[in-house]
N, C-alpha and C positions, 0 to 999 in steps of 0.2 A: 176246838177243832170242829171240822162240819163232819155230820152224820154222812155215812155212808149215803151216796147218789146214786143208788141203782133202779130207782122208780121213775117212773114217766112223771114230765115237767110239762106244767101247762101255763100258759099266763093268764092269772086270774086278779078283780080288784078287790083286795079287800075291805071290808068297811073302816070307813075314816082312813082310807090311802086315797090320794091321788093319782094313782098311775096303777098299770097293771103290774103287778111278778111275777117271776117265775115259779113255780110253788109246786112244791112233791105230792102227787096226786094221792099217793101212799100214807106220807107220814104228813105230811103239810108243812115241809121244813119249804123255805121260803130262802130263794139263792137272793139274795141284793148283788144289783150292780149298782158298782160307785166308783167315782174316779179314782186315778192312780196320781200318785205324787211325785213329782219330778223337783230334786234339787240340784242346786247347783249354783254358781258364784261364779262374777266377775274379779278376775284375780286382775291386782293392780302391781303392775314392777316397771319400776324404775320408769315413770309417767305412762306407760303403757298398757298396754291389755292380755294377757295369757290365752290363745285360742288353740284347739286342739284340732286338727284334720284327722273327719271320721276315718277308720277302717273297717264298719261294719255299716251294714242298711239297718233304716232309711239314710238317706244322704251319704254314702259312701264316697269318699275324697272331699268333703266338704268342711269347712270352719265352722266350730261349736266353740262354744263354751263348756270348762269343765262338768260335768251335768251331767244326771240321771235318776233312775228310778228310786224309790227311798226303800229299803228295806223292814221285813216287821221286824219289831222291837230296836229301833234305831230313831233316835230324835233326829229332827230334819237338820240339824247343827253337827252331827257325826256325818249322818250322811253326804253331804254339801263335801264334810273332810275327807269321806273316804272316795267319792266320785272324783276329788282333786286328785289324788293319789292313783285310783285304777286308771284314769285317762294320761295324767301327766306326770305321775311320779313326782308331785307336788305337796308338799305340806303346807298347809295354809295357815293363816289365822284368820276367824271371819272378822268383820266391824261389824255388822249388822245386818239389816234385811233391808235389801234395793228395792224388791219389787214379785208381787203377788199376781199371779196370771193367770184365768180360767182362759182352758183351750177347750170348750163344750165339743166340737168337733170329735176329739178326739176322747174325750173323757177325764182330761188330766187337769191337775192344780199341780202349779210350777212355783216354788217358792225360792227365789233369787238371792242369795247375798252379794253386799262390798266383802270385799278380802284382799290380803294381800301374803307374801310367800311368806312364811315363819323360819322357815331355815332358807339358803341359799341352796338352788337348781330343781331341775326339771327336765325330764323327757319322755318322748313316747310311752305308755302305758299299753296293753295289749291290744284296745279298743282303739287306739291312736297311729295316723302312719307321720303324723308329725306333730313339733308344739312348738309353736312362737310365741315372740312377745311380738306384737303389731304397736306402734304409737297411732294414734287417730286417722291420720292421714293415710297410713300404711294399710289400714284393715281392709282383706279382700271382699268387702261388700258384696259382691258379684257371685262370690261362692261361700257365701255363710250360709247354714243348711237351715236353717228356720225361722220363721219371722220374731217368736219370741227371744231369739239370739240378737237382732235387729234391735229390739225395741228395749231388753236389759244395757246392750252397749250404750243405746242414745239416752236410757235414762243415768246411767252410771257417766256417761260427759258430762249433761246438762247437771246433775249435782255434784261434781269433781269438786271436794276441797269442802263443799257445803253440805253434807249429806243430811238428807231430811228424811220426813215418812214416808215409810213403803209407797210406792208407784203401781197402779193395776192396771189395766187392758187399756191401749190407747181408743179417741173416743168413735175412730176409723173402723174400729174392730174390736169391738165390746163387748163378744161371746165368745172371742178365738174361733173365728168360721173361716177366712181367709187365712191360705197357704201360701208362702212365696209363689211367686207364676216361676211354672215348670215343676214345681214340687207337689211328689205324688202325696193322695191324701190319706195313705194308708200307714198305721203304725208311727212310730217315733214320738220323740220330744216337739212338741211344738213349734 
């Protein structure tokens, strides 16, 4: 657990750091910022894709992937399950890991998996105002809430049936700095 924060924080370098911290003028406890981890999985049914339409911001009324923050003490392979679950009342099984995404913008590393349903059905989750299965052609492009949503779907076609090694940041946008146009740049999943 962290010590008690009730001292003035200043940002200071210290030797052999690269960067400044925040650091307890007091005790010298030293806050790190570091990214947040976002999982989550392209759920695969019946050749199609499982997309959730957000009920909360960012992106509210928009198409996601089942996905979210990972929680402590939870490996990124529960969580991926239970994020299937709170958003679509899904039980999943993974295959593996699709693809690995720094979104520096934002502060997050997004860890993707292939999957597909483990038991039969799905719906709304409390986070969710809807959940479909899209086939390819079907996917509303136009309202999926995030570019790393964009870029799991096209890497999860392009290896359909052939799955290979993890995929990371396409080479258009190789720190996660760009947003879909119109999407604000505050908060959310990438």
């Amino acid at each position: 657990m962290f010590p008690r924060m009730a001292g003035q924080f200043e940002k200071i370098r210290h030797d052999g750091d690269d960067r400044e911290r925040l650091t307890c003028r007091d005790c010298g406890f030293v806050a790190y910022e570091n990214p947040k981890v976002v999982v989550g999985s392209v759920v695969a049914v019946d050749g199609g894709v499982l997309l959730c339409r957000r009920a909360i911001e960012p992106r509210s009324g928009f198409w996601t992937l089942p996905a979210g923050y990972l929680e402590m003490h939870e490996t990124v392979e529960e969580g991926a399950r239970r994020e299937a679950w709170e958003e679509a009342q899904a039980r999943i099984a993974l295959e593996g890991v699709l693809a690995i995404y720094s979104i520096a913008r934002l502060g997050q590393v997004q860890v993707m998996f292939r999957a597909h349903l483990a038991e039969p059905g799905f719906s709304p989750g409390p986070e969710s105002l809807d959940v479909q299965v899209f086939s390819w052609n079907e996917i509303p492009w136009a309202e999926i809430a995030f570019p790393t949503v964009r870029w799991a779907l096209q890497s999860w076609h392009e290896g359909a049936g052939h799955p290979g090694p993890p995929v990371f940041n396409p080479a258009e946008d190789a720190r996660g700095t760009r947003p879909l146009p119109g999407a604000a740049m505050v908060g959310g999943a990438g």
